[in-house]
C-alpha positions in Angstrom: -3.7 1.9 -24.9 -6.0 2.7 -22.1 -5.2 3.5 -18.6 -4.8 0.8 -15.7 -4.9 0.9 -11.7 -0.8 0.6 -10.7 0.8 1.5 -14.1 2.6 4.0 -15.9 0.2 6.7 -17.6 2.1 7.0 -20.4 3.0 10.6 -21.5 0.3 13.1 -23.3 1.2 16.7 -24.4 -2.3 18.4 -24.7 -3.4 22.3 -24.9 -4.8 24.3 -22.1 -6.1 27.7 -20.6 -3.4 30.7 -19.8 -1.9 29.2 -23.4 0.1 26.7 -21.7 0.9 22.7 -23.3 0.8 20.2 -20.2 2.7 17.2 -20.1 2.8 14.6 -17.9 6.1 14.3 -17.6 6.6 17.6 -17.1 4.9 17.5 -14.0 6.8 14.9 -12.5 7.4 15.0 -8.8 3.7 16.3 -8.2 0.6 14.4 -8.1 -2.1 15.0 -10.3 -5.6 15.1 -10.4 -7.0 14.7 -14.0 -10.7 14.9 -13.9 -13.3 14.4 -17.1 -16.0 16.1 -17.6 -18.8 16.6 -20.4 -19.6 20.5 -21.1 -18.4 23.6 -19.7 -20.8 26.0 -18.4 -23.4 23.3 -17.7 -25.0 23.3 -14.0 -23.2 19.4 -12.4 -19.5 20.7 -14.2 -20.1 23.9 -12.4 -20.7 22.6 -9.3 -17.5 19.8 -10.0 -15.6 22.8 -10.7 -16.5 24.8 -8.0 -15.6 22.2 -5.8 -12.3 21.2 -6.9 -11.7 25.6 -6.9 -12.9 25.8 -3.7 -10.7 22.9 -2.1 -7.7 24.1 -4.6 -5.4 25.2 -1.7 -6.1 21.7 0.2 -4.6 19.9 -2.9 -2.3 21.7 -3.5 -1.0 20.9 0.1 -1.0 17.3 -0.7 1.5 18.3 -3.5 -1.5 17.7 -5.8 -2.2 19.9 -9.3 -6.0 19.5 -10.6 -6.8 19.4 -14.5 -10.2 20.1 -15.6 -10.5 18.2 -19.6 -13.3 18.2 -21.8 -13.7 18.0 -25.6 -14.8 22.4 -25.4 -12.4 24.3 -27.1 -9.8 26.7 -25.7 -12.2 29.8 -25.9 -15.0 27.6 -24.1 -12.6 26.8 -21.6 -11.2 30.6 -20.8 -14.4 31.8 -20.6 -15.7 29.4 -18.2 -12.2 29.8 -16.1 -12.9 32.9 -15.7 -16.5 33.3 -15.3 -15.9 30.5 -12.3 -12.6 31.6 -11.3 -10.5 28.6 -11.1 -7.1 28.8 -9.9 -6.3 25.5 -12.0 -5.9 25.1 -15.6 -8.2 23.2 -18.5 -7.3 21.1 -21.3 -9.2 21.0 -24.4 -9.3 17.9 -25.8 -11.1 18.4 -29.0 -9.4 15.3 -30.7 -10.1 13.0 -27.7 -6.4 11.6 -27.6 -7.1 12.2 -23.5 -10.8 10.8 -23.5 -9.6 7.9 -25.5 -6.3 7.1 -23.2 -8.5 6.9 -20.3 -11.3 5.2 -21.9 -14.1 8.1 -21.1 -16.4 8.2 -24.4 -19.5 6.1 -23.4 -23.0 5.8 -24.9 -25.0 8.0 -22.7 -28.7 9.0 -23.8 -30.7 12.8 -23.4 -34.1 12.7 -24.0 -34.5 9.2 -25.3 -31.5 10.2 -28.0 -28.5 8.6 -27.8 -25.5 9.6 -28.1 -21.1 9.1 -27.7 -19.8 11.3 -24.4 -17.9 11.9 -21.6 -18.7 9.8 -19.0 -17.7 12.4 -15.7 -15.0 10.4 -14.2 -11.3 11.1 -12.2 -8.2 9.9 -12.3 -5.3 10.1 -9.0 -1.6 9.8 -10.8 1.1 9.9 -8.4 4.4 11.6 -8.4 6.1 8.9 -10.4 3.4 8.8 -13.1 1.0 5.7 -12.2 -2.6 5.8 -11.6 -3.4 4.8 -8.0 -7.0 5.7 -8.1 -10.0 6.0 -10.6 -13.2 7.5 -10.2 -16.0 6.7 -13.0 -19.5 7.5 -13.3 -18.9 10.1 -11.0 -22.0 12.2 -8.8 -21.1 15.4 -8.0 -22.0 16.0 -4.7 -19.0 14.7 -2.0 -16.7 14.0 -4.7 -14.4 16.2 -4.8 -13.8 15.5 -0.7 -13.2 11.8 -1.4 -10.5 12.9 -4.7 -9.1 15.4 -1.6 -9.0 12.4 0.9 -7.2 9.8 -1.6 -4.5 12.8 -2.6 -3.5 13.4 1.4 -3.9 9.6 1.6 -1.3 9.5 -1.5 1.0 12.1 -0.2 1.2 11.0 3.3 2.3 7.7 1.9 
């Protein structure tokens, strides 16, 4: 079952940096920001990463915890962490259980190949668990201020 704007995500238990499982339900109470993206250590999931690090403290004002997920494994995902510093934690979603809940795999083509990925997109869950907002097809640049501006949006009610 895919995701849909004003319902229940229903629950996942996934893997993630710092050797920690996340739930959704266990992060009740708190808004969340999951946000997909295709490789780790490539130049645009960089610069997405950067950005959500660099605004970290703003979200988490807004009562708002940030995901990174990507199919990379766990050692992918520590390295890059920590090479980039994030203050937020990043699933590894090797099985796509995530990708395919939120409906992310598209066909996307790299010189002239084609081929099944991520499609960089964002998802705003509120404190009760339902998606208020979705971002797909994502640019980088000014996103991560308009994910910022829905969460205060969110949390001011």
């Amino acid at each position: 079952m895919t995701v849909s704007l004003d319902q229940p995500v229903a629950d996942f238990l996934a893997p993630a940096t710092s050797g920690q499982q996340i739930s959704l339900s266990a992060l009740k109470g708190q808004q969340v920001v999951l946000y997909f993206y295709p490789k780790d250590s490539t130049p645009g999931c960089t610069t997405q990463g950067q950005g959500f690090r660099d605004r970290h403290d703003d979200f988490l004002a807004a009562n708002t915890r940030v995901f990174g997920i990507s199919r990379d494994g766990l050692k992918a995902h520590e390295n890059f962490k920590a090479k980039q510093a994030f203050p937020f934690e990043l699933i590894s979603d090797k099985e796509e259980q995530l990708c395919q809940q939120f409906d992310v795999i598209k066909l996307k083509k790299l010189y002239g190949k084609e081929y099944m990925g991520i499609e960089r997109s964002t998802f705003l869950i509120d404190a009760e668990g339902v998606l208020r907002q979705e971002w797909r097809g994502v640019k980088v640049p000014g996103h991560v201020d308009a994910v910022l501006a829905a969460a205060q949006a969110l949390h001011q009610g």
